[in-house]
VMD Tcl script that builds the backbone (N, CA, C; Angstrom):
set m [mol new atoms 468]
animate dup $m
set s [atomselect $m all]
$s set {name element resname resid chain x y z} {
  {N N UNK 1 A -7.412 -8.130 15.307}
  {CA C UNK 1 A -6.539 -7.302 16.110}
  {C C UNK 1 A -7.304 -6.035 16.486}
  {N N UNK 2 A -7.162 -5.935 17.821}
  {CA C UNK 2 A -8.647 -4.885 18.132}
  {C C UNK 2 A -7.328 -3.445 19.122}
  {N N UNK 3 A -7.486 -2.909 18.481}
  {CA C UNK 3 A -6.621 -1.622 19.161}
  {C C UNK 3 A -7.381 -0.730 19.429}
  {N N UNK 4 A -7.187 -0.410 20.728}
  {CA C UNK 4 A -7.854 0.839 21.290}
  {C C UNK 4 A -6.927 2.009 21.281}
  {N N UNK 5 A -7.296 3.034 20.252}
  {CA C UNK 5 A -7.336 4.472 20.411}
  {C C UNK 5 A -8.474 5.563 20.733}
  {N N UNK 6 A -7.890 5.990 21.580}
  {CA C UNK 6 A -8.518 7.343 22.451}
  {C C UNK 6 A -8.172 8.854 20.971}
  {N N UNK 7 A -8.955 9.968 21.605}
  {CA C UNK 7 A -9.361 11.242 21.062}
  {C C UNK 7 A -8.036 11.540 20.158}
  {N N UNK 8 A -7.110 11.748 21.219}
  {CA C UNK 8 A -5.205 11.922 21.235}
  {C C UNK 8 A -4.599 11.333 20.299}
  {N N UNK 9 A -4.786 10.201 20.281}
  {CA C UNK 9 A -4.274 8.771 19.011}
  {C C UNK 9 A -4.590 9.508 18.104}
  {N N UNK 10 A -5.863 9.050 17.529}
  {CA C UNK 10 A -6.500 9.767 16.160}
  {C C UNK 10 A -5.830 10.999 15.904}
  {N N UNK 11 A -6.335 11.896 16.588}
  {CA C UNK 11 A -5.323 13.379 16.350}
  {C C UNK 11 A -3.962 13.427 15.748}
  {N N UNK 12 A -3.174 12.517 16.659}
  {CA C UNK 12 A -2.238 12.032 15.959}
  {C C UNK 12 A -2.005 11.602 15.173}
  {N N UNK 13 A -2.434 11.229 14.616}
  {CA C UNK 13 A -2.953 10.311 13.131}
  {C C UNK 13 A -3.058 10.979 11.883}
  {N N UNK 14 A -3.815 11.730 12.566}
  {CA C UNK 14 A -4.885 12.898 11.467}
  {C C UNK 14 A -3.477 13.736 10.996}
  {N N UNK 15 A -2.866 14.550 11.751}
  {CA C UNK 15 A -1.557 15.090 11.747}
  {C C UNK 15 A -0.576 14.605 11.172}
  {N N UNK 16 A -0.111 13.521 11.439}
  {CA C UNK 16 A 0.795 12.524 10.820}
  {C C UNK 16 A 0.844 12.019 9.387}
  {N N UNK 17 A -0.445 11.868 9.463}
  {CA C UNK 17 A -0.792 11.355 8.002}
  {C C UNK 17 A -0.842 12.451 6.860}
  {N N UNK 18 A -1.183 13.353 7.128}
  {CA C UNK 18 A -1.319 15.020 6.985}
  {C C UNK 18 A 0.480 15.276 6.321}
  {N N UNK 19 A 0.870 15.206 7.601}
  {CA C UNK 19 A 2.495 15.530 7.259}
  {C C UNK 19 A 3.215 14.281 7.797}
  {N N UNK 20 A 4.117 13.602 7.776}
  {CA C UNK 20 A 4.653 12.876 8.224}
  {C C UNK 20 A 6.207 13.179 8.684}
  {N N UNK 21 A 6.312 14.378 8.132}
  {CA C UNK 21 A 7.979 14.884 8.748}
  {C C UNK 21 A 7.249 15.794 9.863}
  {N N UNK 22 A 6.591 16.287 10.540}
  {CA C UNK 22 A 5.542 16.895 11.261}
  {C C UNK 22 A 6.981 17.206 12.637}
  {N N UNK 23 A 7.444 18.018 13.044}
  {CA C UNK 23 A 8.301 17.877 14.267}
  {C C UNK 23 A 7.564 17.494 15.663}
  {N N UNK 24 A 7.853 16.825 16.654}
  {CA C UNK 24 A 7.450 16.421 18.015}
  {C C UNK 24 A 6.837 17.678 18.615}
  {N N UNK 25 A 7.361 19.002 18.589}
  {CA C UNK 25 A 7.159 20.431 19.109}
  {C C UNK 25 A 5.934 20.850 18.227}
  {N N UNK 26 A 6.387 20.443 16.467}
  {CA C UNK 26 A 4.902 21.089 16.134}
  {C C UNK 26 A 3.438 20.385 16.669}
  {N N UNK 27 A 3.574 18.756 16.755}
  {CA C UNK 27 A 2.759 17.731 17.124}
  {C C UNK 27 A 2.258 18.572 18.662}
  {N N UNK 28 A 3.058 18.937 19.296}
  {CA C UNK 28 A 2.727 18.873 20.382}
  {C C UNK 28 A 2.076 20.582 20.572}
  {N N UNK 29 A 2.387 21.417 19.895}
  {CA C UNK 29 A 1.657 22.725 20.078}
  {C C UNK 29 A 0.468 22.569 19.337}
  {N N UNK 30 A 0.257 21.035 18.456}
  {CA C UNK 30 A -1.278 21.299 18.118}
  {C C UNK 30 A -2.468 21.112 18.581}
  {N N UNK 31 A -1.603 19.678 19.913}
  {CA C UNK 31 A -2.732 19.063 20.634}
  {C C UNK 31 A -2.497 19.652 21.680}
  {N N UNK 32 A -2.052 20.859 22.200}
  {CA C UNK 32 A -1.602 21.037 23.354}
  {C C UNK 32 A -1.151 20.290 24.314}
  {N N UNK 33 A -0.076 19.891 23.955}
  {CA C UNK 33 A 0.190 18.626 24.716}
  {C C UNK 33 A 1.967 19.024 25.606}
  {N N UNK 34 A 2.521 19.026 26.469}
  {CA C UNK 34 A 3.899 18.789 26.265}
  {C C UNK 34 A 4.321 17.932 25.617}
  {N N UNK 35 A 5.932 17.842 24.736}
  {CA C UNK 35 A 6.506 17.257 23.543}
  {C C UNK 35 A 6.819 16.060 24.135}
  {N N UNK 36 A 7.535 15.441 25.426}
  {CA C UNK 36 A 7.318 14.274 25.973}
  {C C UNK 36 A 6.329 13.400 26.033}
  {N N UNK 37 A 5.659 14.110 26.501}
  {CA C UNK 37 A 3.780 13.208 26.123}
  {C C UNK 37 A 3.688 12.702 24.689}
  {N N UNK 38 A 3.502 13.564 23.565}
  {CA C UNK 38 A 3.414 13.147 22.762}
  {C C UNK 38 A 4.412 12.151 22.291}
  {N N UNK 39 A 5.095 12.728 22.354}
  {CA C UNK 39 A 7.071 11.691 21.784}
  {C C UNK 39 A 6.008 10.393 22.242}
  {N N UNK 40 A 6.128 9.801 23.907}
  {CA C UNK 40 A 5.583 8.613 24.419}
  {C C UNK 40 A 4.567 7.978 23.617}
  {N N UNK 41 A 3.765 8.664 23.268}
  {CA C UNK 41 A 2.551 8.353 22.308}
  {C C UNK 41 A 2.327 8.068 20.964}
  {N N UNK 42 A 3.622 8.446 20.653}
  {CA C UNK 42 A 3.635 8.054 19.044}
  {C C UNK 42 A 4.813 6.510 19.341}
  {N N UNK 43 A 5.658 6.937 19.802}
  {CA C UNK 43 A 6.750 5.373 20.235}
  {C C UNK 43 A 5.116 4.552 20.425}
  {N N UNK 44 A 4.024 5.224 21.300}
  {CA C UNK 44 A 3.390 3.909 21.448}
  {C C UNK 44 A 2.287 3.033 20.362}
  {N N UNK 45 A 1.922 3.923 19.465}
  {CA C UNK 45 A 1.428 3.595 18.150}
  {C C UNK 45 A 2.296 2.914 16.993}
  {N N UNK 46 A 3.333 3.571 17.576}
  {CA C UNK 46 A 4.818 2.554 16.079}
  {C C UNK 46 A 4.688 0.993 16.870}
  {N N UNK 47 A 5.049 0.918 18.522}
  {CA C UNK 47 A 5.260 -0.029 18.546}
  {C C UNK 47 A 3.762 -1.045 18.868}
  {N N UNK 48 A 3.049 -0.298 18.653}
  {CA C UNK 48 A 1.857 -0.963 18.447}
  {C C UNK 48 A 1.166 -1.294 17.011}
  {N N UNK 49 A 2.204 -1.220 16.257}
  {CA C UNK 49 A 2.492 -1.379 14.718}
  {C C UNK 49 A 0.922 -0.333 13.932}
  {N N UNK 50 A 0.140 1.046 14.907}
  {CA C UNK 50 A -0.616 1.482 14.233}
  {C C UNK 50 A 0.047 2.461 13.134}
  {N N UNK 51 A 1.212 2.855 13.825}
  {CA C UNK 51 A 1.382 3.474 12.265}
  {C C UNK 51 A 3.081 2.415 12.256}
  {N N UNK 52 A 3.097 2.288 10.990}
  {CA C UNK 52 A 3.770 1.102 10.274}
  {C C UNK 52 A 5.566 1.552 9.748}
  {N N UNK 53 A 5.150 2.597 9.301}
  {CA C UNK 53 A 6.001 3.258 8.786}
  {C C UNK 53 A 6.072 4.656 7.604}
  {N N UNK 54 A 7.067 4.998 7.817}
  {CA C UNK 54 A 7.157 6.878 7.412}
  {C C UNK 54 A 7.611 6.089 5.806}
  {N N UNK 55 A 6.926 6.735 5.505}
  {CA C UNK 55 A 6.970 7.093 3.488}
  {C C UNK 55 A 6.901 8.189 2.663}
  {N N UNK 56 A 7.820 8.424 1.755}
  {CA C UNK 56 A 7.863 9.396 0.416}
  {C C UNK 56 A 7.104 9.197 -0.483}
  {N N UNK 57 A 5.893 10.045 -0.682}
  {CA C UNK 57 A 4.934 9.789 -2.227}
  {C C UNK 57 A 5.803 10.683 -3.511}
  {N N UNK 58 A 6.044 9.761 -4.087}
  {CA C UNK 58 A 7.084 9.945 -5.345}
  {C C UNK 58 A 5.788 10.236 -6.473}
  {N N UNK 59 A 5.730 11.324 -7.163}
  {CA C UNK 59 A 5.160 11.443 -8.368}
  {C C UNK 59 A 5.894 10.161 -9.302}
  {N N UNK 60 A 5.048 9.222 -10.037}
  {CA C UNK 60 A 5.598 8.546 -10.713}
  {C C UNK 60 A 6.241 8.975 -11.943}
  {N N UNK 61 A 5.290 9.992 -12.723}
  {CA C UNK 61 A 5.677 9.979 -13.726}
  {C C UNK 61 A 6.952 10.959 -13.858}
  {N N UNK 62 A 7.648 11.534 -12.394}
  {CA C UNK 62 A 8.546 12.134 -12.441}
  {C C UNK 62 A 9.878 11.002 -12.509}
  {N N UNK 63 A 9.704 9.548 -12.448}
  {CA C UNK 63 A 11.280 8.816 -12.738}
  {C C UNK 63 A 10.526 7.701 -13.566}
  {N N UNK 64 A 9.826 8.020 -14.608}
  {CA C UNK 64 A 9.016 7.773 -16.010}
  {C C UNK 64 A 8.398 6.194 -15.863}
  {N N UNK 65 A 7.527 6.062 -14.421}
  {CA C UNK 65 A 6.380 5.163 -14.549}
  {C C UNK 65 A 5.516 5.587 -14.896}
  {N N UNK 66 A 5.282 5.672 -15.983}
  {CA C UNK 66 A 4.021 6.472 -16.767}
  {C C UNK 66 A 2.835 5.175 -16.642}
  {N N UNK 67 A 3.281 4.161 -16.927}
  {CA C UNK 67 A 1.641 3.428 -17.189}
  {C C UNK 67 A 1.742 2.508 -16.166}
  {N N UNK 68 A 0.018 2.518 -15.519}
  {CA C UNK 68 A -0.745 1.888 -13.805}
  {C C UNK 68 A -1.544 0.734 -14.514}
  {N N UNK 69 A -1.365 -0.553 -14.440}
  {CA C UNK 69 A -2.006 -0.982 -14.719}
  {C C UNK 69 A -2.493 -2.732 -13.447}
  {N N UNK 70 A -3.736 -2.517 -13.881}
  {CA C UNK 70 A -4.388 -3.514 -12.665}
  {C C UNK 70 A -4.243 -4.978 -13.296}
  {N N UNK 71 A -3.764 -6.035 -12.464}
  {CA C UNK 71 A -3.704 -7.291 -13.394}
  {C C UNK 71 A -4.546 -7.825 -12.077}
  {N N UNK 72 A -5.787 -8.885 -13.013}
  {CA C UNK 72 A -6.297 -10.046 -11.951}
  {C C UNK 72 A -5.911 -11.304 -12.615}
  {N N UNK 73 A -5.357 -12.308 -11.783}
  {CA C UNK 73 A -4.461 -13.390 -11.453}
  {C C UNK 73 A -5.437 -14.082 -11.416}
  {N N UNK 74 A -5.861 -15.263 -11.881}
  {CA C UNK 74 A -6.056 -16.577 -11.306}
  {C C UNK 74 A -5.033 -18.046 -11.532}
  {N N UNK 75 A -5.388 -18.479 -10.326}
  {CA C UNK 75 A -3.770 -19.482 -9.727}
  {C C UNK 75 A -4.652 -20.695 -9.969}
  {N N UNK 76 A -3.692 -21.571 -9.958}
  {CA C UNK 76 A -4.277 -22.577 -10.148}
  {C C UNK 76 A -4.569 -23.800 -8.934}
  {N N UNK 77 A -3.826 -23.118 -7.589}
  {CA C UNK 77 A -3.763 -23.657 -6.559}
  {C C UNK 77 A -5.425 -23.668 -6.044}
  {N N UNK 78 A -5.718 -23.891 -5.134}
  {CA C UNK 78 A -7.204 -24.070 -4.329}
  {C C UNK 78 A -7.430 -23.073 -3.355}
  {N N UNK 79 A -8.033 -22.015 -3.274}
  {CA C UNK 79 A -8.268 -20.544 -2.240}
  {C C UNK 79 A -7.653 -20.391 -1.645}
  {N N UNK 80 A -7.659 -21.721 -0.751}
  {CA C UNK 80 A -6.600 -21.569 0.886}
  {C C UNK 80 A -5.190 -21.589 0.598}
  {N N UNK 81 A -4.837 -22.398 -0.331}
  {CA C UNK 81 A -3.550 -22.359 -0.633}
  {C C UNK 81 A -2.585 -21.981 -1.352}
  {N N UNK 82 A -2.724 -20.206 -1.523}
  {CA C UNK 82 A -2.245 -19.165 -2.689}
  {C C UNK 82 A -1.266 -18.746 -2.383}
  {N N UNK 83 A -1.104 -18.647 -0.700}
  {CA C UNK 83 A 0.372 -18.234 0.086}
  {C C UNK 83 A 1.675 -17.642 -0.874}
  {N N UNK 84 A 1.744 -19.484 -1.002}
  {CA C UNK 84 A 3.169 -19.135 -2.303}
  {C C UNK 84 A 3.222 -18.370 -3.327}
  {N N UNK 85 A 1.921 -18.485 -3.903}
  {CA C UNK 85 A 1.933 -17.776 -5.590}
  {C C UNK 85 A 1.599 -16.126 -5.047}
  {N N UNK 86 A 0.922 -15.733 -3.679}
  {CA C UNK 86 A 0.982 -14.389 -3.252}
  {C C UNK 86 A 2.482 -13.599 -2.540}
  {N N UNK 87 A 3.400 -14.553 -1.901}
  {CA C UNK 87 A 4.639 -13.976 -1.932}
  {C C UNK 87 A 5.946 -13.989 -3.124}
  {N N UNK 88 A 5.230 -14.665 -3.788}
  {CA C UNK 88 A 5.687 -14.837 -5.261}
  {C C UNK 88 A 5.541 -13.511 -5.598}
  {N N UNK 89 A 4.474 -13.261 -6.297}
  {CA C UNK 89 A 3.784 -11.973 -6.610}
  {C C UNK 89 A 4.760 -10.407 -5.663}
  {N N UNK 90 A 4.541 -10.459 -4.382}
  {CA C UNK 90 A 5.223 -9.571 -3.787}
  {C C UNK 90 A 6.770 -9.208 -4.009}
  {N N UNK 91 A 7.276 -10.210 -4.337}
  {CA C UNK 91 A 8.528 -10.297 -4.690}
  {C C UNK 91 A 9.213 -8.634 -5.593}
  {N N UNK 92 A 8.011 -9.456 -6.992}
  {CA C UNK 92 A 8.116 -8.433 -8.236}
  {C C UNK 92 A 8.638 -6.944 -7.530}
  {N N UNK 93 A 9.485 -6.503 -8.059}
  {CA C UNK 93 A 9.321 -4.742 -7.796}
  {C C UNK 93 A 8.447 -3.843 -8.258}
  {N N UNK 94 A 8.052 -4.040 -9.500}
  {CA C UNK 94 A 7.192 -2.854 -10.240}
  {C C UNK 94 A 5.589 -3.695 -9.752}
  {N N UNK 95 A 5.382 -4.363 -8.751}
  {CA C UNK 95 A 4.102 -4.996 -8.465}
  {C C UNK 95 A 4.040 -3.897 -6.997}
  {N N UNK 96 A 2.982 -3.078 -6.955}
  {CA C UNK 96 A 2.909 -2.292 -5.592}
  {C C UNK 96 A 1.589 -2.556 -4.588}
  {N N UNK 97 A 1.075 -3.518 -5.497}
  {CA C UNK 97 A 0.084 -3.847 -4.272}
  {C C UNK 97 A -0.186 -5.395 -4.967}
  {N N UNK 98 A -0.192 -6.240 -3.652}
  {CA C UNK 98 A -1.132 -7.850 -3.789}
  {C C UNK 98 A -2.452 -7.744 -2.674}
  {N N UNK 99 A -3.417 -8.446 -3.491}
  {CA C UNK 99 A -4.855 -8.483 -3.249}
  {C C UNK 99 A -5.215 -9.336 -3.382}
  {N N UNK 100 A -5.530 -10.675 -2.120}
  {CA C UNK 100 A -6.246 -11.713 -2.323}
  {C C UNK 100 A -7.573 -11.814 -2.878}
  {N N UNK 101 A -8.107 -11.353 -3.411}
  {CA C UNK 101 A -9.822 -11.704 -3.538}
  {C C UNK 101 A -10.735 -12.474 -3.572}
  {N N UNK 102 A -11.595 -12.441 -3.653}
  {CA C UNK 102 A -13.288 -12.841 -3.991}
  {C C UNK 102 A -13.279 -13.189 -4.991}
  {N N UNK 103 A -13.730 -14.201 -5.731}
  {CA C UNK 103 A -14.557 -14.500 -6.749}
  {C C UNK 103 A -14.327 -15.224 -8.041}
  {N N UNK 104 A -13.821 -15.306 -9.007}
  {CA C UNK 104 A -13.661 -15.702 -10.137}
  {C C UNK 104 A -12.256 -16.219 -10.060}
  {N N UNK 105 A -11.475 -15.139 -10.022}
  {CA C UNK 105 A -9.875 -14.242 -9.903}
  {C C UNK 105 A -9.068 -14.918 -8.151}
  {N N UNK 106 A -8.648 -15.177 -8.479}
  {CA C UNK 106 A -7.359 -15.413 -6.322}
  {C C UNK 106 A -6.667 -13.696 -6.657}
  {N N UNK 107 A -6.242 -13.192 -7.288}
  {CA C UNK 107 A -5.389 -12.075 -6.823}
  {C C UNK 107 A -5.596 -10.766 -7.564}
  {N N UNK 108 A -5.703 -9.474 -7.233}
  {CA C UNK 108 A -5.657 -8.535 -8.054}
  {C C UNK 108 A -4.178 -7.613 -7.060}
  {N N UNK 109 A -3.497 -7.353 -8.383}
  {CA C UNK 109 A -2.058 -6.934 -8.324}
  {C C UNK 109 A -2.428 -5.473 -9.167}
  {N N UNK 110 A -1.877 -4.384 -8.271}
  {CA C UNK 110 A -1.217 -2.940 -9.187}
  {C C UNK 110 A -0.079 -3.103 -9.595}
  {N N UNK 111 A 0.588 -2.435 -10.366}
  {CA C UNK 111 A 1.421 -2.522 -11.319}
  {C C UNK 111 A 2.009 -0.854 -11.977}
  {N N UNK 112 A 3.158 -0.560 -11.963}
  {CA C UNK 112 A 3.299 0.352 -11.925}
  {C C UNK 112 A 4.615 -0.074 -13.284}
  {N N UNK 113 A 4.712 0.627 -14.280}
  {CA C UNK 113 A 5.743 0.066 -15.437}
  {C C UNK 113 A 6.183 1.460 -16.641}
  {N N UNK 114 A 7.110 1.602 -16.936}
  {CA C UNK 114 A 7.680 2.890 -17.853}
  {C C UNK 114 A 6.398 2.483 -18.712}
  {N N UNK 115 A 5.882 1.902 -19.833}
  {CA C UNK 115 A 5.282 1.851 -20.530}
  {C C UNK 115 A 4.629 0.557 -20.775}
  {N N UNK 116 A 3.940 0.277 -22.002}
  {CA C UNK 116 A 3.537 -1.244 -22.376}
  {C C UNK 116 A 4.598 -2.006 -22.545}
  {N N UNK 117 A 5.740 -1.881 -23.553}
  {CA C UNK 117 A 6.589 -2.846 -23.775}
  {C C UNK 117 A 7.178 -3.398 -22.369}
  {N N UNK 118 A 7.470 -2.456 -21.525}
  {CA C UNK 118 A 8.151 -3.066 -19.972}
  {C C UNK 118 A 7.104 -3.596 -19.065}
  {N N UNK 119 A 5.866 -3.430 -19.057}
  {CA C UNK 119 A 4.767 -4.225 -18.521}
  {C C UNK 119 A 4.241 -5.596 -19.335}
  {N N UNK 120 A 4.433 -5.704 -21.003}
  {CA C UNK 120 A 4.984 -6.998 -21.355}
  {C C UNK 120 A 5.680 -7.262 -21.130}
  {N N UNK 121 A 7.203 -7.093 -21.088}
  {CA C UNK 121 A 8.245 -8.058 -20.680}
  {C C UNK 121 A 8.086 -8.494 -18.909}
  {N N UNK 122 A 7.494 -7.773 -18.013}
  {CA C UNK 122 A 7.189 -8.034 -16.786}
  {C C UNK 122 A 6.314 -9.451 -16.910}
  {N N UNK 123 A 5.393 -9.187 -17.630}
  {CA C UNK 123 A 4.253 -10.207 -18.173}
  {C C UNK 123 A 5.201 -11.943 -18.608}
  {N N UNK 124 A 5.944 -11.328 -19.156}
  {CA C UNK 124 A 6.424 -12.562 -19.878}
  {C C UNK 124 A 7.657 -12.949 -19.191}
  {N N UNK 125 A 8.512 -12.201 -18.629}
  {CA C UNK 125 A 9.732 -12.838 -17.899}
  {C C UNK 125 A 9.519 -13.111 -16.174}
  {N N UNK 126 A 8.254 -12.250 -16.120}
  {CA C UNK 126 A 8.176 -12.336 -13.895}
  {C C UNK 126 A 6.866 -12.863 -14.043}
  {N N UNK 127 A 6.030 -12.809 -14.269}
  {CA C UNK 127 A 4.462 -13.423 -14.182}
  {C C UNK 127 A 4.777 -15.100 -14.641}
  {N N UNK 128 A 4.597 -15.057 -15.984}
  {CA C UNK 128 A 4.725 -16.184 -16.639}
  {C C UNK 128 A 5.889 -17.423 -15.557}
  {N N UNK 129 A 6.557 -16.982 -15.330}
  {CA C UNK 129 A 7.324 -17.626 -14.566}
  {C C UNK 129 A 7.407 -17.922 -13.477}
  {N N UNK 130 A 6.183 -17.791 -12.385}
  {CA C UNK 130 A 5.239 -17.855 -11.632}
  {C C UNK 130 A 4.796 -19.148 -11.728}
  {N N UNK 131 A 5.399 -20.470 -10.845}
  {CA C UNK 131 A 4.047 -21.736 -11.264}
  {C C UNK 131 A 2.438 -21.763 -10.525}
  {N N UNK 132 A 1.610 -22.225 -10.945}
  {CA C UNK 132 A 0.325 -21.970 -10.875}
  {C C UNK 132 A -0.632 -20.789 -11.026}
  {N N UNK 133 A 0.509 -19.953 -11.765}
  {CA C UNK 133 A -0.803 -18.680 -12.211}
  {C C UNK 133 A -1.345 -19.497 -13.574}
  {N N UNK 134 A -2.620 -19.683 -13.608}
  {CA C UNK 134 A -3.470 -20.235 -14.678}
  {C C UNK 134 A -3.801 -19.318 -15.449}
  {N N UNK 135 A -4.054 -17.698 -15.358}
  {CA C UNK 135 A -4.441 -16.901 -16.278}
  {C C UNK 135 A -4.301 -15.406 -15.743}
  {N N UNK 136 A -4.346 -14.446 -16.422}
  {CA C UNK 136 A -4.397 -13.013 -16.255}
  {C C UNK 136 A -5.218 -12.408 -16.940}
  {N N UNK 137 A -6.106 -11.225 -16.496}
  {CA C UNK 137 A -6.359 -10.362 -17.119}
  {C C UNK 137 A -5.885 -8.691 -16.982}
  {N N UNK 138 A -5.536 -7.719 -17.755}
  {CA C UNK 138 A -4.633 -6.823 -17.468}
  {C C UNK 138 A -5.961 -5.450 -18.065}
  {N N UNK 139 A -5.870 -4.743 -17.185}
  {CA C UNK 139 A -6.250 -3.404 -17.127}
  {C C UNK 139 A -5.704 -1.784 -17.499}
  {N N UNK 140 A -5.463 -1.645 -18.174}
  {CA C UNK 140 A -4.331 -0.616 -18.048}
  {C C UNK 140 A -5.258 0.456 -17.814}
  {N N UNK 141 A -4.622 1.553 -17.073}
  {CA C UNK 141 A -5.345 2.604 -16.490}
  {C C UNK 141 A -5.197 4.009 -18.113}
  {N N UNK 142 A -6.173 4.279 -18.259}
  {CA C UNK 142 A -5.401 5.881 -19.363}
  {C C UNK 142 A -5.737 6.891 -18.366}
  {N N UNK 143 A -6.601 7.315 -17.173}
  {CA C UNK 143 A -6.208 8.584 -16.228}
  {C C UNK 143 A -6.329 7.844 -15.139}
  {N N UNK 144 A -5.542 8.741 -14.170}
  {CA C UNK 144 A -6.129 8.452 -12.918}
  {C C UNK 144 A -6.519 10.245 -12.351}
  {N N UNK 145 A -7.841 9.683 -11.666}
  {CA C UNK 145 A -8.627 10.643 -11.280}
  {C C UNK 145 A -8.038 11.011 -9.602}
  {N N UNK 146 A -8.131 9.758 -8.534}
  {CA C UNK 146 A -7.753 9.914 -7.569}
  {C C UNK 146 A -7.057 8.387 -6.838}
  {N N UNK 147 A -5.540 8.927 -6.558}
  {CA C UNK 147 A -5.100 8.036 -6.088}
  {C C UNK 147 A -4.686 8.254 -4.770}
  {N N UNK 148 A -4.992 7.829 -3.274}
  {CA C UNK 148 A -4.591 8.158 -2.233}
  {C C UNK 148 A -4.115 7.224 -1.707}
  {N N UNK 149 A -3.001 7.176 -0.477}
  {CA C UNK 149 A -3.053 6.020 0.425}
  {C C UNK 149 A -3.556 6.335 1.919}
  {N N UNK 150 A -3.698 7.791 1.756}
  {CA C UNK 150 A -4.424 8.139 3.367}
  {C C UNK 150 A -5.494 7.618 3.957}
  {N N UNK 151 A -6.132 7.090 4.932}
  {CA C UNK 151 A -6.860 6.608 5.396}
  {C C UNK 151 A -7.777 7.955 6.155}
  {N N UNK 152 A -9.368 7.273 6.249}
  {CA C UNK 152 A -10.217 8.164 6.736}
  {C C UNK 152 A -9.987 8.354 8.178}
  {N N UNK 153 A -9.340 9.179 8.893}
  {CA C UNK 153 A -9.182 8.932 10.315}
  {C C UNK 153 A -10.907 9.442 10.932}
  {N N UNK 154 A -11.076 7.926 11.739}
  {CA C UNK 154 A -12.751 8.905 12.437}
  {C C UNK 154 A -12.382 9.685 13.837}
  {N N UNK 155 A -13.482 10.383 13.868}
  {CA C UNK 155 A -13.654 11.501 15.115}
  {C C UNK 155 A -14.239 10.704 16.196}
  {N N UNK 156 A -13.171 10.981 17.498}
  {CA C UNK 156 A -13.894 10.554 18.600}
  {C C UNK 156 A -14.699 11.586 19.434}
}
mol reanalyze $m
mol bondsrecalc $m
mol representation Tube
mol addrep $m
């Protein structure tokens, strides 16, 4: 999927991503733009699915997901055909990211859980119950240094 953005886009971007409650008037006194122009320009990036959707970064450990932990999955299905056991996976709630991969492993899953005992019982009542996951290995994080979801916007 090859999308062309110009100088303006990015800017927008950069801004957006920056703030995402950002008002149309402030957007538009940054790029000097009139607020119509811009308004048009962002409708045209949503519906050009570049930006996806507006989100709240919730401190976790403020509604007590204290422990991040990385699980790699291997399925027992054949590369091409993980589909199921990857919308399986998505399903989970406390699962915040699925990752097809490379190599040894079909999936690496984040995991976000109050503690160990509720990331075992995740383990044992939502994983386990999963057909064709053949094995796990589980990571648990003790800091995190840097976690972002912002993307590098480049300069045109």
């Amino acid at each position: 999927m090859d999308i062309s953005l110009d100088h303006t886009d990015l800017q927008i971007l950069e801004l957006m991503q920056t703030n995402a409650r950002i008002s149309n008037a402030d957007l538009a006194r940054e790029l000097e733009m009139a607020p119509s122009a811009v308004l048009e320009r962002v409708k045209k990036l949503e519906q050009k699915k570049v930006i996806r959707r507006y989100t709240t970064s919730i401190n976790p450990a403020a509604i007590q997901q204290k422990l991040l932990a990385f699980i790699f999955i291997r399925s027992s299905e054949g590369f091409s055909c993980c589909t199921n056991t990857a919308q399986l996976l998505a399903q989970i709630p406390e699962i915040q990211e699925v990752h097809h991969i490379a190599g040894e492993d079909c999936f690496l899953v984040k995991v976000r859980t109050a503690d160990a005992a509720s990331l075992m019982d995740l383990m044992r009542n939502s994983l386990q119950k999963i057909p064709n996951i053949a094995s796990t290995k589980t990571t648990i994080v003790l800091e995190t240094v840097k976690e972002q979801q912002e993307l590098v916007i480049p300069k045109k």
